[in-house]
Biotite code that builds the C-alpha atoms (Angstrom):
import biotite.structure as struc

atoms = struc.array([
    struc.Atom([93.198, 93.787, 85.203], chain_id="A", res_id=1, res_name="UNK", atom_name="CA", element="C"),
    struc.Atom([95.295, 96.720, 85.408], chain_id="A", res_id=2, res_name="UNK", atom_name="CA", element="C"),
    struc.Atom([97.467, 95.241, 82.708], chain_id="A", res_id=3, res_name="UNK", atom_name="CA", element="C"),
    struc.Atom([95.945, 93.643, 79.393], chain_id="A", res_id=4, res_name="UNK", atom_name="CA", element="C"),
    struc.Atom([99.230, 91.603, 78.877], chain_id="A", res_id=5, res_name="UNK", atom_name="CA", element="C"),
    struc.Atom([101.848, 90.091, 80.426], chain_id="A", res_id=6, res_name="UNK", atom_name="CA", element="C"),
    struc.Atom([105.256, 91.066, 78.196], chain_id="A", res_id=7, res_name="UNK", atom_name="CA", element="C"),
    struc.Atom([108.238, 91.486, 79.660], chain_id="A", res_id=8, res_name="UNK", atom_name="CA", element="C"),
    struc.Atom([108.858, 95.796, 80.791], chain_id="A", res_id=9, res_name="UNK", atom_name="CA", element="C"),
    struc.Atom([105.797, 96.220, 80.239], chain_id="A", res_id=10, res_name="UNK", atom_name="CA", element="C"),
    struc.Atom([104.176, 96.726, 83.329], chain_id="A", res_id=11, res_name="UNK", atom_name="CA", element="C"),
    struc.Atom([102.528, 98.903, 86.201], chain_id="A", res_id=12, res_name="UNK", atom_name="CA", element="C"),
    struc.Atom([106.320, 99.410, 88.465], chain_id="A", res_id=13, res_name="UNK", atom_name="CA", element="C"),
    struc.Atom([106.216, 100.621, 92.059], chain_id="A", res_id=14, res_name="UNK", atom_name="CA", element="C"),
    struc.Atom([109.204, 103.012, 92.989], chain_id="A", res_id=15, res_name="UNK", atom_name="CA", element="C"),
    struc.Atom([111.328, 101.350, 95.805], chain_id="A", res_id=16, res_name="UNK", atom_name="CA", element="C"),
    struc.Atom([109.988, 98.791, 98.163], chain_id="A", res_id=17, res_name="UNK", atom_name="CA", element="C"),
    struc.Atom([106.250, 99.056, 98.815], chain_id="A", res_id=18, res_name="UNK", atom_name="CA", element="C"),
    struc.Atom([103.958, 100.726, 96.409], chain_id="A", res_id=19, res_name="UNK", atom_name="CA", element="C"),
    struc.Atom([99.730, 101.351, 96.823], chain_id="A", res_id=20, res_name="UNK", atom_name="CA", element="C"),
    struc.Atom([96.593, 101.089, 94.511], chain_id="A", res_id=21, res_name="UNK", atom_name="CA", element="C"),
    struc.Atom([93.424, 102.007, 94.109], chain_id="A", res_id=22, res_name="UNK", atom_name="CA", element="C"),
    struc.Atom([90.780, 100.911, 91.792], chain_id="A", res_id=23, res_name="UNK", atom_name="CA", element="C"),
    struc.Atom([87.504, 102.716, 91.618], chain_id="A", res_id=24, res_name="UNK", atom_name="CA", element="C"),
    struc.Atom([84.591, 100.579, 90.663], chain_id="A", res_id=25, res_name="UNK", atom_name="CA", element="C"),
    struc.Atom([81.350, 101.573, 89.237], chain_id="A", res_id=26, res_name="UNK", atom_name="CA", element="C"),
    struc.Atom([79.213, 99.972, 92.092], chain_id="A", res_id=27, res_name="UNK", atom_name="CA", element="C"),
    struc.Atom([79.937, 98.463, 95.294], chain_id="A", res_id=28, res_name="UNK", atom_name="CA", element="C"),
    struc.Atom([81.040, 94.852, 94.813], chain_id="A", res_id=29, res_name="UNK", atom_name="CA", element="C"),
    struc.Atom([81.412, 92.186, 97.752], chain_id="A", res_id=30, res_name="UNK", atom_name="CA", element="C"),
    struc.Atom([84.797, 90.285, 96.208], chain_id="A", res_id=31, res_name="UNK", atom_name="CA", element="C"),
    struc.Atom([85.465, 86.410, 97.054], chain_id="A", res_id=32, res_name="UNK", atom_name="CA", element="C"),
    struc.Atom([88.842, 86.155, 96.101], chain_id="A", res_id=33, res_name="UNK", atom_name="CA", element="C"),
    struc.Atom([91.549, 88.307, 94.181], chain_id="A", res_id=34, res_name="UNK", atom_name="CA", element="C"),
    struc.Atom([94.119, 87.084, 91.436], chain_id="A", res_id=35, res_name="UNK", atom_name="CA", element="C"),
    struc.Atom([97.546, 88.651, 91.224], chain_id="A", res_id=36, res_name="UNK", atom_name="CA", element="C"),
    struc.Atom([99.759, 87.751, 88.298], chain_id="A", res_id=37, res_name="UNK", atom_name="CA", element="C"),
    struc.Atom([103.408, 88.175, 87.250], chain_id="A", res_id=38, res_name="UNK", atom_name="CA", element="C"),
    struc.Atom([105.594, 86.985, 84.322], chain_id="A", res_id=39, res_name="UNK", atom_name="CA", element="C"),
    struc.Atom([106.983, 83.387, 84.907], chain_id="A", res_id=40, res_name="UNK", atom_name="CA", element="C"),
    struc.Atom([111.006, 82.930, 85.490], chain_id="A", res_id=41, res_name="UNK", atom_name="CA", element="C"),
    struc.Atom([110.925, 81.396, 82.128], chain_id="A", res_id=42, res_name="UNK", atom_name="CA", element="C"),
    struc.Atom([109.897, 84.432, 80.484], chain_id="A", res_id=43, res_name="UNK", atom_name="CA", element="C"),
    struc.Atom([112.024, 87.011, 81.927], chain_id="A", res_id=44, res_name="UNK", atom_name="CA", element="C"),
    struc.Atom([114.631, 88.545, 80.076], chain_id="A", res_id=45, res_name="UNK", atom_name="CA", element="C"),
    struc.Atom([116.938, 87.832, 83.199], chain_id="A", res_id=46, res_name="UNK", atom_name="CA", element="C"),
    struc.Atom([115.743, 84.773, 84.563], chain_id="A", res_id=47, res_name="UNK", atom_name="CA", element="C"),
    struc.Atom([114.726, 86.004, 87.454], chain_id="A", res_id=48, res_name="UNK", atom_name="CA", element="C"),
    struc.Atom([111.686, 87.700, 88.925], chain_id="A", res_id=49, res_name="UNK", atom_name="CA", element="C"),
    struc.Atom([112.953, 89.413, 92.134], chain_id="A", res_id=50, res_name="UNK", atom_name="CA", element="C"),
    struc.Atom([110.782, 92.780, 91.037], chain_id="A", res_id=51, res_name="UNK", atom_name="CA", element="C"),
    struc.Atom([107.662, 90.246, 91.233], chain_id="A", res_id=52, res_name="UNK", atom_name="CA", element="C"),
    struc.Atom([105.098, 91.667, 94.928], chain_id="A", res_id=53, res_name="UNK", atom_name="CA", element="C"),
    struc.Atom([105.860, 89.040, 97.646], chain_id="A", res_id=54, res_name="UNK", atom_name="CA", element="C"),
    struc.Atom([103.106, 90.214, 100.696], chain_id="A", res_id=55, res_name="UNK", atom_name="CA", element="C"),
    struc.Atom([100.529, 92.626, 100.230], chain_id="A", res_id=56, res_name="UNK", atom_name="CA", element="C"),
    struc.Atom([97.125, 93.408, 101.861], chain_id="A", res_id=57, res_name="UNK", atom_name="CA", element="C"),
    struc.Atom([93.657, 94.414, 99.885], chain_id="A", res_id=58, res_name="UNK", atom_name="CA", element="C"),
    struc.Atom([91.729, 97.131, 101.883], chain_id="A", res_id=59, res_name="UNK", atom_name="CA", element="C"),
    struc.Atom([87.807, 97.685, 100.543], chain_id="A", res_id=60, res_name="UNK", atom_name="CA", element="C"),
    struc.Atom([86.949, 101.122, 101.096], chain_id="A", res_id=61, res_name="UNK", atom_name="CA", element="C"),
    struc.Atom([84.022, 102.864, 100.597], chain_id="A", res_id=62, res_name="UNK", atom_name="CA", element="C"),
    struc.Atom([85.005, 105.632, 98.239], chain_id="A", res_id=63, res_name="UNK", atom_name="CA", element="C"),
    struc.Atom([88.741, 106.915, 97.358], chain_id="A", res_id=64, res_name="UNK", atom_name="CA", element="C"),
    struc.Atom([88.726, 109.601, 99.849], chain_id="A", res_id=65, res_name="UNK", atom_name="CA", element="C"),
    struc.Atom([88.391, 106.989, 103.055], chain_id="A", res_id=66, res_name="UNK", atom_name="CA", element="C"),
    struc.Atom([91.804, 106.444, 104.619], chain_id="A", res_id=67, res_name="UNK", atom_name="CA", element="C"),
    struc.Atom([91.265, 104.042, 106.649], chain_id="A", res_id=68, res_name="UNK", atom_name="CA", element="C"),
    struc.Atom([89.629, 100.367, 104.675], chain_id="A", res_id=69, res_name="UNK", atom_name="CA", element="C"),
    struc.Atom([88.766, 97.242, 106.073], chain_id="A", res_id=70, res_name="UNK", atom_name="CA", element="C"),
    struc.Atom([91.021, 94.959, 105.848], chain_id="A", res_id=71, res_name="UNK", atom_name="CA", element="C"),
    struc.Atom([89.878, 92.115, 103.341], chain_id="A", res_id=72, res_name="UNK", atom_name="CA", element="C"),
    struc.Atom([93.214, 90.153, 103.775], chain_id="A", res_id=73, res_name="UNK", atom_name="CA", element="C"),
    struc.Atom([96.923, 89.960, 104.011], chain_id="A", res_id=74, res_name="UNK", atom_name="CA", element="C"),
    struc.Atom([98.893, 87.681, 101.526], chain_id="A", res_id=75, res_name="UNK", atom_name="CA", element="C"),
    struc.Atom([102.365, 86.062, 99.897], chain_id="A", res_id=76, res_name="UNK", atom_name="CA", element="C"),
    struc.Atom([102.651, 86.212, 96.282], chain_id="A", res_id=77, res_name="UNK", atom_name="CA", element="C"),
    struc.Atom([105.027, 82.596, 95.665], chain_id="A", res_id=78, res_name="UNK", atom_name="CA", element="C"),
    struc.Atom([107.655, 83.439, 93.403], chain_id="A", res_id=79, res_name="UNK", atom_name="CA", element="C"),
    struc.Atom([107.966, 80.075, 92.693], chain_id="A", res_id=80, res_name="UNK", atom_name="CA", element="C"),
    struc.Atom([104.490, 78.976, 92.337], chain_id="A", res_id=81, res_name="UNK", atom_name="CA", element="C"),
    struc.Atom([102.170, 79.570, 89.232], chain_id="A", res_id=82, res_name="UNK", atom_name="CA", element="C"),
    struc.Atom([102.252, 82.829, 87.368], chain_id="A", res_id=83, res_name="UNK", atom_name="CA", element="C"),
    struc.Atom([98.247, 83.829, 87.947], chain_id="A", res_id=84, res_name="UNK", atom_name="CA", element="C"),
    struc.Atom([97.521, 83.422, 91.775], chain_id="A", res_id=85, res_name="UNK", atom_name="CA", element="C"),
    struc.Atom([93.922, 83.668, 93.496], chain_id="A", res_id=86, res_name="UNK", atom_name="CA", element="C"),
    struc.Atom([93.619, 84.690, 97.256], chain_id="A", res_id=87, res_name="UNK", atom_name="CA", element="C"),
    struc.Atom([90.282, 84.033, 98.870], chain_id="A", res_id=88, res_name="UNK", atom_name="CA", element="C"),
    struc.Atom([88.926, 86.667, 100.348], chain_id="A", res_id=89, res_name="UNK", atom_name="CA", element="C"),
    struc.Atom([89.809, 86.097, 104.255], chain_id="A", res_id=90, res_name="UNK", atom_name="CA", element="C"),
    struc.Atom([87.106, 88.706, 105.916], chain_id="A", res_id=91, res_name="UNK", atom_name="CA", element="C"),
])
């Protein structure tokens, strides 16, 4: 995970609206499905978890310098659904 733990502030932030990431892996993987997780409602300090992503996209790329990926699928985060979400791998 990028995080170990889920308090409250204490978290990877994107600046503005639309942020990007990429992890480097040892070894070329082929991925099934990819979590994304969030703090629950209940557990932010103000009730609310309108910072939580909403849609995003996971590219696989073949090394960090590639700009363009292929696209392994597009996605909604629900805000109002469990904390720890998996998305299957659409491609």
């Amino acid at each position: 995970s990028v995080q170990p733990d889920m308090y409250p502030g204490n978290c990877w932030a994107f600046k503005g609206s639309q942020g990007y990431l990429v992890v480097r892996l040892s070894m070329k993987i082929y991925p099934t499905a990819f979590t994304l997780e969030h703090i629950p409602k209940t557990l932010s300090p103000t009730g609310n978890i309108t910072s939580a992503p909403r849609n995003f996209s996971v590219y696989g790329l073949d090394d960090e310098y590639q700009e363009e990926g292929k696209l392994l699928g597009e996605y909604v985060y629900d805000q109002e659904g469990d904390p720890l979400q998996m998305f299957p791998v659409m491609v």
